[in-house]
N, C-alpha and C positions, 0 to 999 in steps of 0.2 A: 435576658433575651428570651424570646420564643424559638421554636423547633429551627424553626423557617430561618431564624435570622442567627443561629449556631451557625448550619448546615452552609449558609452564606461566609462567616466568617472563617469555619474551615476550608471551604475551596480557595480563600484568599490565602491563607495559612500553605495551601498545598502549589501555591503559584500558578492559579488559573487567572486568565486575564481578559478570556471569552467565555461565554458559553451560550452555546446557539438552539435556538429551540422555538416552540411556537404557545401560545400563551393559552389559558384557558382558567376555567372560574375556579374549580380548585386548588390553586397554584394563586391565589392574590397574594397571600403572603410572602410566600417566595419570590414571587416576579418583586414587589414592593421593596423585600431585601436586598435582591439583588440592586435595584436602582440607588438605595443609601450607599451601597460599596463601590471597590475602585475596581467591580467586575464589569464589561461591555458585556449589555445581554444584546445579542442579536437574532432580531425576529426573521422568523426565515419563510417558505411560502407552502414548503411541506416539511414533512417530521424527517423524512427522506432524508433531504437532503442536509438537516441540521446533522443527521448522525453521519452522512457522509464527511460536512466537514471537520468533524469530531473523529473520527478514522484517519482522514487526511493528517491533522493536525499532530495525531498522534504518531504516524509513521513519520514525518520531516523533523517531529520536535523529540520524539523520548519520552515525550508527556504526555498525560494520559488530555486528549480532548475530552469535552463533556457537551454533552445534549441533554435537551431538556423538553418534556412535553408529557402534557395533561394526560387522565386517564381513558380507558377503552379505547377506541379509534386515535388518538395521539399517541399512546404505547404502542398500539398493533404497528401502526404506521413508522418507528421507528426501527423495528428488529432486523427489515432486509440490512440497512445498515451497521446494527450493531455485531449482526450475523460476520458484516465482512471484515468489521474489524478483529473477531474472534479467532476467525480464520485465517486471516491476512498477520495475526498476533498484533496488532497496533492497538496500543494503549487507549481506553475509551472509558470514560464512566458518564453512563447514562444515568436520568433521574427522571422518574415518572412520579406525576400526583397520584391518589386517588382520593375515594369518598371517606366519608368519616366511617370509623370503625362502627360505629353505633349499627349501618345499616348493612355490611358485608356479610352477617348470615343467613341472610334472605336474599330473593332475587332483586336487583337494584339495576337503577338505567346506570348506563355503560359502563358497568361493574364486568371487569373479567378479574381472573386470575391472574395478575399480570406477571409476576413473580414465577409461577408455573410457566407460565411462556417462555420469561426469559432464562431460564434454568438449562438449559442444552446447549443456549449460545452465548453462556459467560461463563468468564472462571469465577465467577461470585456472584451471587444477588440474593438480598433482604428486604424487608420490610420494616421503615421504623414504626416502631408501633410504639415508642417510648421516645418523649423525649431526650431521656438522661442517656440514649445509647446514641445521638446522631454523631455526637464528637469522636466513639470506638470506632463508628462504621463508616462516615467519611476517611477517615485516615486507612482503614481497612480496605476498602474501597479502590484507592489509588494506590496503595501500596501493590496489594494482587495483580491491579489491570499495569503496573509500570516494571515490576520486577518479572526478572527474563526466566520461563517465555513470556510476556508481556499480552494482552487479550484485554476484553471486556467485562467491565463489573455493572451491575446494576442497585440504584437503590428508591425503593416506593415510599415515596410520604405521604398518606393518608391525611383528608382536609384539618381533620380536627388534632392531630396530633400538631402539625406544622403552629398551630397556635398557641399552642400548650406552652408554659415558661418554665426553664433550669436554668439552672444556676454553674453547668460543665462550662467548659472553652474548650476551646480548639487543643488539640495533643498538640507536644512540642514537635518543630522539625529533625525529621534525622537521615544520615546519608542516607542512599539505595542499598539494600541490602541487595550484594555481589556474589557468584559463583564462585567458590573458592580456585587454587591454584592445582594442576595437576600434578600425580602422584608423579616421582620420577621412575619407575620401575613401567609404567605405563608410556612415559615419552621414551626409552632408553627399546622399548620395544619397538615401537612408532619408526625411530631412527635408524634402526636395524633393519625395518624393511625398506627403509626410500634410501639406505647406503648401496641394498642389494639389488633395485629395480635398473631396469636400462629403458623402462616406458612408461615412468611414473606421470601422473594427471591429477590435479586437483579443479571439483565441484566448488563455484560458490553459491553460498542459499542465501536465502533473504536472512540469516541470523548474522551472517558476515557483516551485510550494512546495519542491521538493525540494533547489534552490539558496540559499532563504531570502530571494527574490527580490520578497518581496509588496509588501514598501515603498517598493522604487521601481518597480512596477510600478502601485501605486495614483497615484505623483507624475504617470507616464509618461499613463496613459489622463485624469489631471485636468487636465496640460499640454493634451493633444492632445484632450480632449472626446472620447473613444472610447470606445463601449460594449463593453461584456465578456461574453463568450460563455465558458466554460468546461469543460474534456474533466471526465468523472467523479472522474480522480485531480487535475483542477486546483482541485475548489473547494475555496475559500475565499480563494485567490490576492489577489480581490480580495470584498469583504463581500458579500452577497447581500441586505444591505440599501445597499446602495450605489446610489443614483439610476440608475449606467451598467451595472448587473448585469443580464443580462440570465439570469441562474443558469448552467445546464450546457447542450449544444449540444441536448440530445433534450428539454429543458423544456417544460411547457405547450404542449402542441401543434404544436411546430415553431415554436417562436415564434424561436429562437435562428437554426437554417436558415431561415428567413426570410430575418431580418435578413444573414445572408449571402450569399443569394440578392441583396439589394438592395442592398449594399456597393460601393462603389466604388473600394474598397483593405481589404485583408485584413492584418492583422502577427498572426502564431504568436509567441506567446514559449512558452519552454520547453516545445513541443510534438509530440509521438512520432505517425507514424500507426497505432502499435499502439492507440493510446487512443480513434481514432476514426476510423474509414476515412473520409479527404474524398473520395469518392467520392459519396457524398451531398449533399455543398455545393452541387452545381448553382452554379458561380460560372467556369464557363468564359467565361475573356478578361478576369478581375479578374487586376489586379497581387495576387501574395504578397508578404510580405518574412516570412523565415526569423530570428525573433531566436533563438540554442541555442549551446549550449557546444562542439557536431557540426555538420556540415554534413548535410544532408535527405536521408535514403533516398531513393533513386531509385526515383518511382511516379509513371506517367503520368498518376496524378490528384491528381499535389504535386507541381508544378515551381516554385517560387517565383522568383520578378525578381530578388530581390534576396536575399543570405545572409549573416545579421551574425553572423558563427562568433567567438564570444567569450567572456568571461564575463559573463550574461545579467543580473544588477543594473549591473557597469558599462556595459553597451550602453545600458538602459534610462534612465540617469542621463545617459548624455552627449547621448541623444534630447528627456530632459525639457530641455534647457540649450540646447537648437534652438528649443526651442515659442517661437512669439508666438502673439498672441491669436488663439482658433482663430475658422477662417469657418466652423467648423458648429457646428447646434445640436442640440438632443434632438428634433426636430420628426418625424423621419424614422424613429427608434425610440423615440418615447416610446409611443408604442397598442403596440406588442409586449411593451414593458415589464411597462407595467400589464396586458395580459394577463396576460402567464406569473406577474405577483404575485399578481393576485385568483385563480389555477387555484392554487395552490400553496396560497394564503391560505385558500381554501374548507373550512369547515369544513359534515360532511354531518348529517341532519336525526336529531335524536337519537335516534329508534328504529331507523336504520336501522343496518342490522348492520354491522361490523368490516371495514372494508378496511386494508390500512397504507400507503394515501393519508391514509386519515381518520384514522389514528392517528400520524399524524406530526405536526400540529400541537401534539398535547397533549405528544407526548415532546419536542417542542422546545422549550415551555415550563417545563417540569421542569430541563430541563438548562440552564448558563448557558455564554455563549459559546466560553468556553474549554473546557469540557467536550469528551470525544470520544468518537466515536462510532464504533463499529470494525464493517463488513457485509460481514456471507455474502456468495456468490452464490446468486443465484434471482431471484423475481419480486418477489421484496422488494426486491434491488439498486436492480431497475429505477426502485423507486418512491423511496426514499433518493436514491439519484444524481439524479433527475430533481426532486423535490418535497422535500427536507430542507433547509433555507436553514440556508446555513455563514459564519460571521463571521471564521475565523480559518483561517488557513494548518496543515495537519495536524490539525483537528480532525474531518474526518469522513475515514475511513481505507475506500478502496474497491481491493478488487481487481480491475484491469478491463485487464492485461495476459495472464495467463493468465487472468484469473477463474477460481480453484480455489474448489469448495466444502470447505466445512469448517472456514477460516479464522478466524471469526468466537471462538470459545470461547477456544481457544488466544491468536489475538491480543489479547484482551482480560486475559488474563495478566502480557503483555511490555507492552500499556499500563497496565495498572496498577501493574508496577512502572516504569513510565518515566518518568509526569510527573504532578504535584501539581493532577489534578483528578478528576471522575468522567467513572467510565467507561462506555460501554456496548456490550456486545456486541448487535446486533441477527441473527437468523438467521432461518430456514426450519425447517421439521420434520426437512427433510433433509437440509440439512447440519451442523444439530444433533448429530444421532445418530453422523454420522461421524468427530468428535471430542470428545464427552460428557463422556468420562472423562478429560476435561484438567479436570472440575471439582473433581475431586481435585486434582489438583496445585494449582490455585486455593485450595481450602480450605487446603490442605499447609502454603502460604505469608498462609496470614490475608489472603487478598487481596479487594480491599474493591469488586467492580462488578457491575451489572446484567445479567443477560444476558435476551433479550425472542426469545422463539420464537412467532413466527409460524407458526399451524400452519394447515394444508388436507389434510393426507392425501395430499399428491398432490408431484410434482413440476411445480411450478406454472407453472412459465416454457416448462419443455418440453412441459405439454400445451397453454399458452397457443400457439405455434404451431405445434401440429399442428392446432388445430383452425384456427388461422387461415388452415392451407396445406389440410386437405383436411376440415374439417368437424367432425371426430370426434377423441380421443386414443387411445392402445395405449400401455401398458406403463410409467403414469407413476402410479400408484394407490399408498398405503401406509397403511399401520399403524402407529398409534403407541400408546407407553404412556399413561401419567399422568406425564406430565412433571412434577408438583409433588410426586409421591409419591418419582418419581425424585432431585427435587435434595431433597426434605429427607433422605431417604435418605443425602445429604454432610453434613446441619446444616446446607441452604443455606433463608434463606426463600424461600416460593414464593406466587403471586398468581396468580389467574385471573378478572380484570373480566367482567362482561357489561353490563354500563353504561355507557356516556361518564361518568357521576359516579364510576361501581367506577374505572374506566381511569384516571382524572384522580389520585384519590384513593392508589391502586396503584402508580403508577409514581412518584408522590413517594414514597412510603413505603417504596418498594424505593432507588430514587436515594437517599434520605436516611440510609436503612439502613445494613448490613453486607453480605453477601455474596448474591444473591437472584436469584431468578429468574420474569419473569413470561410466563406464557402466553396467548397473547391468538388466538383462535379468526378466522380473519378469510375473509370468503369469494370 
């Protein structure tokens, strides 16, 4: 084999069955490999959005997605993405070309460093520059970007090496290497303070879903009568119809800070303070206890008592096998509860016009639990993260470590082809338009989900606080087409309600559909 057609047979080897990316001349070999294997390479319309759905894929599957794109401007062009997968920890291994080695020590057309770039936003990246190393560094590669905390790896194939022939294979397969089990002297601590608490609360973070950790994390808060507060990328960790759900930490009013505020013991499981500055918790002199696969960033507003550095369903399991009958009850957050349910529950008075507060009951009705629901960023985020009640782990997909816009289109691609339900992309006007034309590729591939553009003309979250800091906005105003004109323009259907009956009617019709897109005006 050559470099090129190793590097192919190891992604097979590592059970890649996509990989999405955009083509370019020093990648023939590679592209060529890949079309002999039993990998679907799909061409996408920017670099964006292949690494978008390479992020996507990695957060629904466990697996690391891969992207792929040529050197200079097709590397550059991939990193807002692989950035969000770093941060968001979803599993990713991008693959950039470059030029032949011969010509990298002089200045050369669209010769960057690209390795140097990507170096701040992977937990790994190389350069092959040897044949005889692609079969180390693919398996290396996926091992880093999939084992927990889980991120992005990067690796560059330069033209002339990709041609070059050894004689390696692919390394064998082997489990995930796992976080071991927690010390008992550490749980027997743990348990001593949630025997003594009478206002104990548990955090769930995106490691709770992302370790597969919901089931005994639901055992964990039922043993210990603990209500559940949860970061953006933790819902569904535990049901949001769940009597202890108290939804996401920014719910209903603060109804979740509240209850933290009033806690008498705090447990994080699988929790980043990328996801939610506790800076806000006003819980200064509450015990923490740290449940994670890591020990706690060091931030003088997250010192935690206590740190169960483990693997985060066995800590949870050997805590639920402490519980005796707990001495608290719902008394102390059951009014926050039923707040944040009936503000979430509220549906608005039928004339009145389109918020996508008010339009998120009716699309959650449409969808059935398993359904998923894949959001932008913007002012929408806000209102899905805060008011979309989530029943299941991985079903509602939020970017809220980088929070890149644009996500939304694309990742609705990589969920549709990931798992056996429906999908929907929910967006902005804004960052809509910034990856659009991934709705070709969508068509390309018969791909069968919703996408729901929320529009305002504006960039809505950014003008929400400017006017909140100084009265007024500047420089957040847009234009947009006919979006419906737009996606039939692919053969996609398109819908535009002005009704709560259109809206009701619309969105089953698009969900029940083929390929669709609805526009919903909202103010």
């Amino acid at each position: 084999m050559n470099a090129a057609e190793l590097l192919v047979a190891c992604l097979e080897r590592e059970g890649v069955d996509h990989v999405f990316g955009l083509p370019g001349e020093e990648m023939a070999d590679l592209l060529f490999a890949i079309r002999d294997s039993s990998i679907t390479f799909v061409p996408v319309r920017h670099e964006q959005g292949a690494a978008f759905m390479a992020d996507v894929h990695g957060r629904l599957t466990g697996q690391a997605g891969v992207c792929l794109a040529t050197l200079g401007p097709g590397a550059t062009n991939l990193l807002t993405g692989v950035a969000d997968a770093h941060l968001d920890k979803s599993p990713l291994v991008a693959v950039t070309a470059q030029g032949g080695l011969e010509r990298l020590h002089v200045e050369s057309h669209q010769a960057l460093d690209v390795v140097g770039l990507f170096e701040p936003i992977t937990e790994w990246n190389t350069q092959l520059d040897d044949p005889d190393i692609v079969h180390e560094s693919v398996h290396k590669a996926f091992k880093v970007a999939e084992s927990e905390k889980p991120g992005a790896t990067h690796l560059e194939l330069p033209e002339d090496i990709a041609a070059e022939t050894t004689e390696k294979q692919p390394l064998p397969e082997r489990d995930p290497v796992r976080a071991g089990a927690p010390s008992a002297e550490t749980i027997e601590a743990v348990a001593s303070l949630l025997s003594e608490a009478d206002r104990p609360l548990a955090i769930a973070g995106n490691g709770a879903v992302r370790t597969r950790a919901a089931a005994q994390l639901g055992d964990f808060v039922e043993a210990f009568d603990l209500p559940v507060a949860s970061t953006f990328m933790g819902k569904g960790a535990v049901p949001d119809d769940d009597e202890r759900s108290l939804y996401t930490l920014d719910s209903g009013d603060g109804a979740a800070l509240s209850a933290i505020e009033t806690a008498d013991l705090i447990v994080t499981v699988g929790y980043d303070i990328a996801e939610h500055d506790p800076a806000e918790w006003h819980c200064e002199g509450t015990p923490i206890v740290h449940v994670d696969s890591e020990p706690a960033e060091v931030y003088e507003a997250y010192h935690p008592d206590i740190e169960v550095v483990s693997d985060i369903g066995q800590a949870l399991s050997a805590l639920t096998a402490r519980a005796e009958e707990p001495a608290t009850d719902d008394e102390w957050y059951a009014e926050m509860r039923e707040a944040v349910r009936a503000d979430v529950a509220a549906t608005p008075a039928a004339e009145a016009p389109f918020t996508v507060k008010g339009v998120l009951p009716v699309l959650r009705d449409v969808l059935a639990p398993e359904d998923v629901l894949v959001s932008d960023v913007g002012s929408h985020k806000m209102a899905i993260a805060q008011n979309y009640p989530t029943y299941e782990p991985n079903t509602c997909i939020v970017s809220n470590g980088l929070a890149s816009m644009g996500i939304a289109v694309p990742g609705g691609v990589a969920a549709d082809l990931a798992v056996d339900a429906e999908v929907v992309a929910a967006t902005g006007d804004g960052g809509f338009l910034m990856n659009a034309a991934e709705l070709d590729t969508a068509t390309r591939l018969d791909c069968s989900y919703t996408v729901v553009v929320f529009t305002d003309d504006d960039y809505g979250l950014i003008a929400e606080q400017q006017r909140a800091e100084t009265g007024e906005s500047f420089g957040t105003q847009l234009t947009n087409p006919s979006f419906g004109t737009f996606a039939e323009s692919f053969g996609i259907d398109s819908y535009r309600p002005t009704t709560r009956a259109e809206l009701r009617d619309d969105l089953q019709a698009a969900v029940d559909g083929g390929m669709s897109l609805v526009e919903i005006a909202v103010a």
